[in-house]
C-alpha positions as CSV (number, residue, x, y, z in Angstrom):
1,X,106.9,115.8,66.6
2,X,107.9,114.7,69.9
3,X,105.6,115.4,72.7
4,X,107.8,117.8,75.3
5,X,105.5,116.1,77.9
6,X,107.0,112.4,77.3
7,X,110.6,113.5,77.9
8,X,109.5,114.3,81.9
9,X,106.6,112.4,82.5
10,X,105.5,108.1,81.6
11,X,102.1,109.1,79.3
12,X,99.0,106.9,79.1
13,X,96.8,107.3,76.2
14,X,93.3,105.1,76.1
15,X,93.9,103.1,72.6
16,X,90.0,103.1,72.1
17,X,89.9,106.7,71.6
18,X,93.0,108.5,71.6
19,X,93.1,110.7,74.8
20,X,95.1,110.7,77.7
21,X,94.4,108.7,80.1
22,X,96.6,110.4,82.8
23,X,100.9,111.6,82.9
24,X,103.3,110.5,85.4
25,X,106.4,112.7,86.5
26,X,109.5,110.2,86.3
27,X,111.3,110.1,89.5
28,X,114.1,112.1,89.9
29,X,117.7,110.5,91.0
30,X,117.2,111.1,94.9
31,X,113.7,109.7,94.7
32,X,115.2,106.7,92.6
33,X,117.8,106.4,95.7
34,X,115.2,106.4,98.3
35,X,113.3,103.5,97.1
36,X,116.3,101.7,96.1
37,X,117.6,102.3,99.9
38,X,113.5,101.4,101.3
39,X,113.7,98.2,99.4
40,X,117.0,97.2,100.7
41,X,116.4,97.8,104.6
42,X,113.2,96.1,103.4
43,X,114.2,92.8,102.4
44,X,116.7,93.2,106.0
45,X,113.4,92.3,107.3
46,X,111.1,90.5,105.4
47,X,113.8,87.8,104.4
48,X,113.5,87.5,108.7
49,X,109.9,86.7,108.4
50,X,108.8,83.4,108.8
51,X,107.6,81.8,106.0
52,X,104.7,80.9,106.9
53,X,103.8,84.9,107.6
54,X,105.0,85.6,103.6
55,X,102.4,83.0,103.0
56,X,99.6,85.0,104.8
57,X,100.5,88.1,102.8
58,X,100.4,87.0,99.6
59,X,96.9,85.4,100.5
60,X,95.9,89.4,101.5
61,X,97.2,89.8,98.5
62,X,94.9,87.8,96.8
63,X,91.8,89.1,99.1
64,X,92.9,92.9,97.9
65,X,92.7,92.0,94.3
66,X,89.7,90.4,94.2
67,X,87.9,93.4,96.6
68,X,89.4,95.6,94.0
69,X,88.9,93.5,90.5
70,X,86.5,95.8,89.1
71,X,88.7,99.1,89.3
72,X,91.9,97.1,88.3
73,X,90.1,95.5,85.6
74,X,88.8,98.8,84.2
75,X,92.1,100.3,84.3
76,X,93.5,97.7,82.6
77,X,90.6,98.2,80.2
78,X,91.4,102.0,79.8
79,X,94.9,101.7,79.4
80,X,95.9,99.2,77.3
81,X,92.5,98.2,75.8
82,X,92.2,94.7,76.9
83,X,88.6,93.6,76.3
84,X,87.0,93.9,80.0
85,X,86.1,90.1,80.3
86,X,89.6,89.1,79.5
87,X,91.0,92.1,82.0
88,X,88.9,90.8,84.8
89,X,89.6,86.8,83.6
90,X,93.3,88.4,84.2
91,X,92.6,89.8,87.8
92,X,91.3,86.5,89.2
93,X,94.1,84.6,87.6
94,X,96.1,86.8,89.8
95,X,94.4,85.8,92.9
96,X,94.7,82.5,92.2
97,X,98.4,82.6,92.2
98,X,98.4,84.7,95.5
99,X,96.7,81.7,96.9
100,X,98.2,78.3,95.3
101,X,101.8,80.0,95.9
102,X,100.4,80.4,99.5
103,X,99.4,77.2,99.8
104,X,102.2,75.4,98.1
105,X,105.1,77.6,97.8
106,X,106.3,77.2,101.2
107,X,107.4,73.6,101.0
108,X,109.6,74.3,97.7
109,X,111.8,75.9,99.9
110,X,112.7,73.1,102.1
111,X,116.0,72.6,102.7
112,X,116.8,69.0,100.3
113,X,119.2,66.2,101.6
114,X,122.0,65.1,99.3
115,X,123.7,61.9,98.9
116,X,126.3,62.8,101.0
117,X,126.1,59.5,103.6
118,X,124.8,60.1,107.2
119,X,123.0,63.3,105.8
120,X,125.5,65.7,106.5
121,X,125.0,67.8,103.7
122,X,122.2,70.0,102.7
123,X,121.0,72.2,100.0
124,X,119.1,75.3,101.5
125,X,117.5,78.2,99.5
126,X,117.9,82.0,100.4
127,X,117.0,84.8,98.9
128,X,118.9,86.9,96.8
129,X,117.7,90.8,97.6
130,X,115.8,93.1,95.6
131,X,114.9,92.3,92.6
132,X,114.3,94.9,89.8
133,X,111.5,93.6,87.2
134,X,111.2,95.6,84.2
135,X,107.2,94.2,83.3
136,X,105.7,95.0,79.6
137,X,101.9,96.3,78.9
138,X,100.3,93.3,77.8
139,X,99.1,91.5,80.8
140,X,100.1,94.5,83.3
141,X,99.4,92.4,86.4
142,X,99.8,89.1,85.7
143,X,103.2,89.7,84.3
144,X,104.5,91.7,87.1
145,X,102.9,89.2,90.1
146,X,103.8,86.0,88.5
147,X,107.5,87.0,88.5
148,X,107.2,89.1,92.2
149,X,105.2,86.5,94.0
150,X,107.2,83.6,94.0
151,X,110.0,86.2,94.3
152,X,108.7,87.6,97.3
153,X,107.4,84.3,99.5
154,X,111.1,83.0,99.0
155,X,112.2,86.2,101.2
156,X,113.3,88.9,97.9
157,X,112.0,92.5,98.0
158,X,110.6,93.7,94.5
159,X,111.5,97.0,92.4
160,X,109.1,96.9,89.8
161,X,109.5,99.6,86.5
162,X,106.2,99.3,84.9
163,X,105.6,100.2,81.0
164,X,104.8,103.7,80.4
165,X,101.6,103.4,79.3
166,X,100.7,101.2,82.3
167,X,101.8,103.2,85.1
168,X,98.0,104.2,86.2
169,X,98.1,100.0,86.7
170,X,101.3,100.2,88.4
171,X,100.1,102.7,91.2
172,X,97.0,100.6,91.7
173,X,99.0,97.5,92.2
174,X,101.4,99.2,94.6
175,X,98.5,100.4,96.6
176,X,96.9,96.5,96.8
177,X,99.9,95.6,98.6
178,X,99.4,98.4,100.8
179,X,96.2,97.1,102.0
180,X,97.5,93.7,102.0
181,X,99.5,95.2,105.1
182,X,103.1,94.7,103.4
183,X,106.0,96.3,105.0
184,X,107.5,99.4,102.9
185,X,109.9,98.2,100.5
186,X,108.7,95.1,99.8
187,X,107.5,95.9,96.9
188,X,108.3,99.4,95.4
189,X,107.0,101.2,92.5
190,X,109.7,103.3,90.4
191,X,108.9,105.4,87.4
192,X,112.2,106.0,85.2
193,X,113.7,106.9,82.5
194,X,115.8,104.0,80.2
195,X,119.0,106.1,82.2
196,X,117.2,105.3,85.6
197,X,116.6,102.0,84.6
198,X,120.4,101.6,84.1
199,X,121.1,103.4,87.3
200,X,119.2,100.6,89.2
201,X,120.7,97.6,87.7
202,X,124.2,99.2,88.6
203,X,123.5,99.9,91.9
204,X,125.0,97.2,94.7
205,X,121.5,97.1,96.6
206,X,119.9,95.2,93.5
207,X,120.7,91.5,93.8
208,X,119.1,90.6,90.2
209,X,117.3,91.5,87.4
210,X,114.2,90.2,85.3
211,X,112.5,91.5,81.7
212,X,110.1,90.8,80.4
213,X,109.8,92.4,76.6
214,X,111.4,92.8,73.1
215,X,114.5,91.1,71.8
216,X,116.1,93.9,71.6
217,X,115.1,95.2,75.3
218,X,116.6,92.0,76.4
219,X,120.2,92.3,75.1
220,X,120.2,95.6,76.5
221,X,119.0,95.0,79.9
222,X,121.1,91.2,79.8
223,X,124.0,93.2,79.1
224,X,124.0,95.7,81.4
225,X,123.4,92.9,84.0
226,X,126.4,91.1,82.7
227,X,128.6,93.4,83.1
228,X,127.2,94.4,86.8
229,X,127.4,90.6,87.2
230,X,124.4,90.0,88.1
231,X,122.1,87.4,87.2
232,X,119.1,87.6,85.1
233,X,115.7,86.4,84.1
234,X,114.6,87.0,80.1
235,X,110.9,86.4,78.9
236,X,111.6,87.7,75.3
237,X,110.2,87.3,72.1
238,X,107.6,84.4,70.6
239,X,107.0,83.0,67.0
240,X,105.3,80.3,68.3
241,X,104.2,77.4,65.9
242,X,100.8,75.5,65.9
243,X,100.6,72.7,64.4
244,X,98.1,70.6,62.9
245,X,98.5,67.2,61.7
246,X,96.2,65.4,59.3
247,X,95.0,63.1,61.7
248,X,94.0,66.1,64.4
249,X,90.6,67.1,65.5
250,X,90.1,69.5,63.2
251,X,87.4,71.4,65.0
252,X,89.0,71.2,68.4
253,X,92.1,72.5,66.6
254,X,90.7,75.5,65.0
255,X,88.9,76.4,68.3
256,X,92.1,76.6,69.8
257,X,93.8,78.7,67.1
258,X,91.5,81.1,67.1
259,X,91.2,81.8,71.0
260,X,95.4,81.5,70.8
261,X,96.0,83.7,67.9
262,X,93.7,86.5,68.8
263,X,93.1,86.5,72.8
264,X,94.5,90.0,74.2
265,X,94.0,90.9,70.4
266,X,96.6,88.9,69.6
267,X,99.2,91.0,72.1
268,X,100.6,87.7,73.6
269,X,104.3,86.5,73.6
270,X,102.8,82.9,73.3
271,X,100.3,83.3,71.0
272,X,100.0,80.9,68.2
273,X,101.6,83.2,65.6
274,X,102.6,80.4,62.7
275,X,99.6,77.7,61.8
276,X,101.8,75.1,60.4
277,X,99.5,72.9,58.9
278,X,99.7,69.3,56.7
279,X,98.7,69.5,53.6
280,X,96.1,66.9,53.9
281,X,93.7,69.0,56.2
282,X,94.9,72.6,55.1
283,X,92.2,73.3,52.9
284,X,89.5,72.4,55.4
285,X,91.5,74.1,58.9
286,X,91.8,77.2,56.6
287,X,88.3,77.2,55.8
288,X,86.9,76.7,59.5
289,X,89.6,79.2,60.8
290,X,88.4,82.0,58.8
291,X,84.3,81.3,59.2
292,X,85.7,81.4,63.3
293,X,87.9,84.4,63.0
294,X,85.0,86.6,60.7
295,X,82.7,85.8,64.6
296,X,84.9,87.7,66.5
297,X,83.4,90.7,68.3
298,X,85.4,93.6,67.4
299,X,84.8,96.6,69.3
300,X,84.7,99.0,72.8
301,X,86.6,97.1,75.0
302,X,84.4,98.3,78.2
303,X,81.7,96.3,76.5
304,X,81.6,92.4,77.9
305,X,80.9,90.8,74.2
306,X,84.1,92.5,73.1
307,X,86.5,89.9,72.0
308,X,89.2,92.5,70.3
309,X,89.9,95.5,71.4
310,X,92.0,98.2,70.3
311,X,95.8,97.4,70.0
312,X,97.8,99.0,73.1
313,X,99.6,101.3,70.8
314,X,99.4,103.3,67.7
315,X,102.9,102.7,66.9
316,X,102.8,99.1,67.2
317,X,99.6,98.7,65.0
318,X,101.8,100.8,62.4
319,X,104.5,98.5,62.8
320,X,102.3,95.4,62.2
321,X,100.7,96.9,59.4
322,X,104.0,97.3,57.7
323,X,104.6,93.1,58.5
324,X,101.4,92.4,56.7
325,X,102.1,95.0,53.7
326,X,105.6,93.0,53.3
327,X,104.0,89.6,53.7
328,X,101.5,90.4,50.6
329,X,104.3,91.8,48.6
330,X,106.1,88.5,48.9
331,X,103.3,86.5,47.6
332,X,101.0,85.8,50.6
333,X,97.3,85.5,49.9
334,X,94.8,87.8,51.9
335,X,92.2,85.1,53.0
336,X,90.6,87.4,55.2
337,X,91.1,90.9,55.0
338,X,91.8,92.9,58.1
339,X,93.7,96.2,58.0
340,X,93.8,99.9,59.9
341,X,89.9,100.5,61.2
342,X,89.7,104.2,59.9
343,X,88.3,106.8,63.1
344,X,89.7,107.0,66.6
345,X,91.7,104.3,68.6
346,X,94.4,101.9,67.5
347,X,92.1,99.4,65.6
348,X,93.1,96.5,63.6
349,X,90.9,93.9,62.5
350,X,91.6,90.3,62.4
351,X,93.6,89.3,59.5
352,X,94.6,86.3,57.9
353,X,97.2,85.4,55.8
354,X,97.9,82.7,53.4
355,X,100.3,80.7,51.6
356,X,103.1,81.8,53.9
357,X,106.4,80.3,53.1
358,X,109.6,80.3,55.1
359,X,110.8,83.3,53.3
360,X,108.6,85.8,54.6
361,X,108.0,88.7,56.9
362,X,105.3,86.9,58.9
363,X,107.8,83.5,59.0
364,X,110.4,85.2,60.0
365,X,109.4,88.2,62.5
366,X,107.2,88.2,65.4
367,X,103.8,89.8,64.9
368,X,102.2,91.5,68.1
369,X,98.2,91.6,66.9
370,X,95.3,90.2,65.3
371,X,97.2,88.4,62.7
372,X,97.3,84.8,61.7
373,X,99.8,83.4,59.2
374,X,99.0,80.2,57.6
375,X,101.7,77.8,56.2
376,X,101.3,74.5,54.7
377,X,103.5,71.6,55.7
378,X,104.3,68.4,53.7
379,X,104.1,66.1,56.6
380,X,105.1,65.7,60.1
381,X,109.0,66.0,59.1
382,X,108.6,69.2,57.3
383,X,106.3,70.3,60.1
384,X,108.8,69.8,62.7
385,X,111.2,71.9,60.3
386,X,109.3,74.8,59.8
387,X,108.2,75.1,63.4
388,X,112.2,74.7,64.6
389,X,112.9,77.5,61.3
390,X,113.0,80.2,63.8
391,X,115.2,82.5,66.1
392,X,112.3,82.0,68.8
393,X,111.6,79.0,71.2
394,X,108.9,80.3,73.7
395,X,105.9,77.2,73.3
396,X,104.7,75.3,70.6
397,X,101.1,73.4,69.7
398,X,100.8,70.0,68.0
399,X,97.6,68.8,67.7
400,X,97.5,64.9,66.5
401,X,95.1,62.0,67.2
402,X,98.9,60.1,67.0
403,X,100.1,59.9,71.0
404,X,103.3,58.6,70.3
405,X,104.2,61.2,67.3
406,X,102.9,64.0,69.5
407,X,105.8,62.6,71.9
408,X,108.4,62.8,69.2
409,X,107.5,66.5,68.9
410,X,107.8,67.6,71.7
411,X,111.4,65.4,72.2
412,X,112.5,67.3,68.8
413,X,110.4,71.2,69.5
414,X,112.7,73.3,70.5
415,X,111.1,75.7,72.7
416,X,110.6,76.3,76.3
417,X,106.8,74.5,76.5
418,X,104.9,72.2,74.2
419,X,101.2,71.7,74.3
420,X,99.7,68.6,72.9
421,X,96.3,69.3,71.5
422,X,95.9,72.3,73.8
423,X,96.6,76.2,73.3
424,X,99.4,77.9,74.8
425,X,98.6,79.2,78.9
426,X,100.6,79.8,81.8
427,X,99.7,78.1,85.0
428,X,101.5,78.3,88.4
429,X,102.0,74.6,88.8
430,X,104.5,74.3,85.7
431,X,107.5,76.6,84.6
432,X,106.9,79.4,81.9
433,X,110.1,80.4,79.8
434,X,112.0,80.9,76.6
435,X,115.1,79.2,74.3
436,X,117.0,81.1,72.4
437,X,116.2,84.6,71.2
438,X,113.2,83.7,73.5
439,X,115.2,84.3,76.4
440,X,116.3,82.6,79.2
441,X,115.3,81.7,83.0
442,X,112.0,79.8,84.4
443,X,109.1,82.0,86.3
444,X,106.1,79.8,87.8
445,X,106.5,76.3,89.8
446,X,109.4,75.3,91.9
447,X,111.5,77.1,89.1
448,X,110.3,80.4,90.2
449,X,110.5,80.1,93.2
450,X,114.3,78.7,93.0
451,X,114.8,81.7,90.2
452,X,116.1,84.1,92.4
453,X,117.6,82.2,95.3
454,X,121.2,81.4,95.9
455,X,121.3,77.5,96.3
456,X,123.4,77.5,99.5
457,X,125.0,74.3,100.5
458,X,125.7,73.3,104.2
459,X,127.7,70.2,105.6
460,X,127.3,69.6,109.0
461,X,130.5,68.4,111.0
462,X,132.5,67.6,107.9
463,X,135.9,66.0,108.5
């Protein structure tokens, strides 16, 4: 039955145990106007604001969060059920990125000479306007300020529309940049419906659009921006392959799967979902994976030794059940036996599969939890295949003792970031994004801060 309460308000239910957490009224039409309208006489005036003054406010930025990591990081904890220690690990990655954007954000938006002779062209970057970012629940403040800070120190105002079941993070956020002393519609909060959501992207005052989310929530939100012409930012879907060659570390290699299959408990768009492995070492990776996977701490997520937690949603750990169910059906092998945790909260214990083939549920489909596939690879050519066999492209692992192979990788990977004997991250020095049903668009680096900028050419004196 459909809660009544869920049709008028965004509800947040604690995934350790079930209750709510708190309700939030969505906003109705005239309150959706007003912030669109604050957020548009907003960015009037902060695109007018020297740069180096943006800087400044993002580093109060970073001050707020980190005089306010314990409550954000418990609310993060409470409504999503990221294990504390990660949730606070997520905080001060925040600040960091308040600060190096700070730091070195201002000169990527230099104006750049061209080769026009006697320099009379230029390339100079201004921002676009307010930008709406529809954010996911996963990482429910990283996501949102590595997309709005570079955003906002290149002059745009940011409308965020937070996850439902996030919206108690949401709030908090807004009120950091509060404290930080930004002016009012720089950064606005709006809690809609899927219609309101629709209603902003249409509206004139919104210059662009990023998601970040589902497939499916990206053709409808790139559509909608199409037709409003209007450009958008996509961080979709991940399948992401990791790949071990016979020649790799082993150990070093299954340390890595492990902390990038099941970090966030496995909620991660670039998590190392397919273990592509050579024959030669399969045996032996599968082994080691499995002795590290049965260590994990599974448990309260308030606790600090808590490594899994509770998956964000009761729905989704039905969902991935079903994947795993399928996967078995097909022929898969249970190597480590996970499943439903019976009793309160959206448990889900780490689970491991194999004998995958390309045929399957777990090949084919994204799964969002604690659930590693294993698939066996003939050699480096059919590893290459199998890792390319998908409708994703976010990032992709390789670990090989072999520098130049590992080169021919990532020339032939086709996803948006390869990582030679490392585990997938994000990092505000390089670009983070997608190829094909992975989406489209750069966030991080230069890129983001370029993302939503219109590239505005000026010749001086040109006859």
């Amino acid at each position: 039955m459909t809660d009544v309460s869920s049709l008028t308000h965004a509800i947040s239910i604690n995934p350790a145990n079930g209750q709510q957490v708190g309700q939030y009224p969505y906003q109705s039409a005239e309150q959706l106007q007003a912030a669109l309208a604050r957020a548009a006489s907003g960015f009037a005036l902060w695109r007018r604001k020297p740069l180096a003054q943006r800087a400044d406010a993002l580093l109060a930025l970073g001050r707020a969060l980190r005089d306010n990591a314990t409550a954000m990081a418990e609310m993060i904890t409470l409504e999503m059920g990221k294990p504390i220690t990660q949730a606070r690990g997520e905080i001060e990655k925040c600040a960091q990125l308040c600060e190096w954007y700070a730091a070195q954000g201002p000169v990527m938006l230099n104006a750049e000479a061209t080769l026009v002779e006697g320099g009379k062209a230029r390339i100079e970057y201004r921002p676009l306007g307010p930008i709406l970012a529809v954010m996911p629940w996963n990482f429910p403040i990283w996501q949102v300020l590595r997309g709005a800070v570079p955003a906002l120190l290149a002059g745009n105002t940011y409308v965020l529309k937070h996850a439902p079941n996030v919206m108690g993070s949401a709030y908090l956020l807004r009120d950091l940049f509060q404290q930080a002393d930004f002016a009012p519609g720089v950064f606005e909060v709006i809690n809609v419906t899927p219609q309101g959501v629709s209603t902003a992207i249409a509206d004139p005052r919104i210059a662009a659009v990023t998601l970040t989310g589902s497939v499916r929530a990206g053709i409808a939100i790139g559509a909608q921006a199409g037709a409003a012409l209007k450009k958008c930012v996509l961080e979709l879907g991940g399948s992401d392959p990791f790949i071990v060659l016979n020649d790799a570390d082993l150990d070093e290699a299954v340390k890595a799967a492990v902390i990038g299959r099941y970090q966030n408990t496995g909620q991660v768009c670039a998590a190392a979902k397919r273990l592509i492995v050579e024959q030669g070492v399969v045996e032996a990776f599968t082994r080691k994976f499995v002795e590290h996977t049965q260590k994990l701490v599974m448990g309260d997520p308030t606790l600090a030794a808590t490594y899994l937690g509770p998956m964000a949603r009761a729905d989704l750990r039905d969902e991935l059940d079903g994947q795993v169910r399928d996967t078995l059906e097909q022929g898969a092998t249970l190597l480590l036996a996970g499943g439903k945790v019976e009793g309160p909260g959206n448990y889900y214990q780490p689970t491991v599969l194999g004998d995958v083939t390309d045929q399957m549920t777990s090949f084919k489909q994204e799964l969002f939890g604690p659930v590693a596939s294993i698939i066996t690879a003939r050699d480096p050519a059919h590893a290459l295949a199998l890792a390319n066999d998908s409708e994703f492209g976010l990032t992709a692992t390789v670990y090989t003792a072999n520098a130049e192979l590992a080169q021919q990788f990532a020339d032939e990977l086709e996803t948006g970031g390869v990582f030679i004997n490392g585990y997938s991250a994000s990092d505000p020095r390089v670009s983070f994004g997608g190829v094909k049903k992975s989406g489209f668009g750069r966030e991080l680096s230069h890129f983001g801060v370029r993302e939503f900028c219109n590239a505005q050419t000026v010749w001086l004196d040109r006859r």
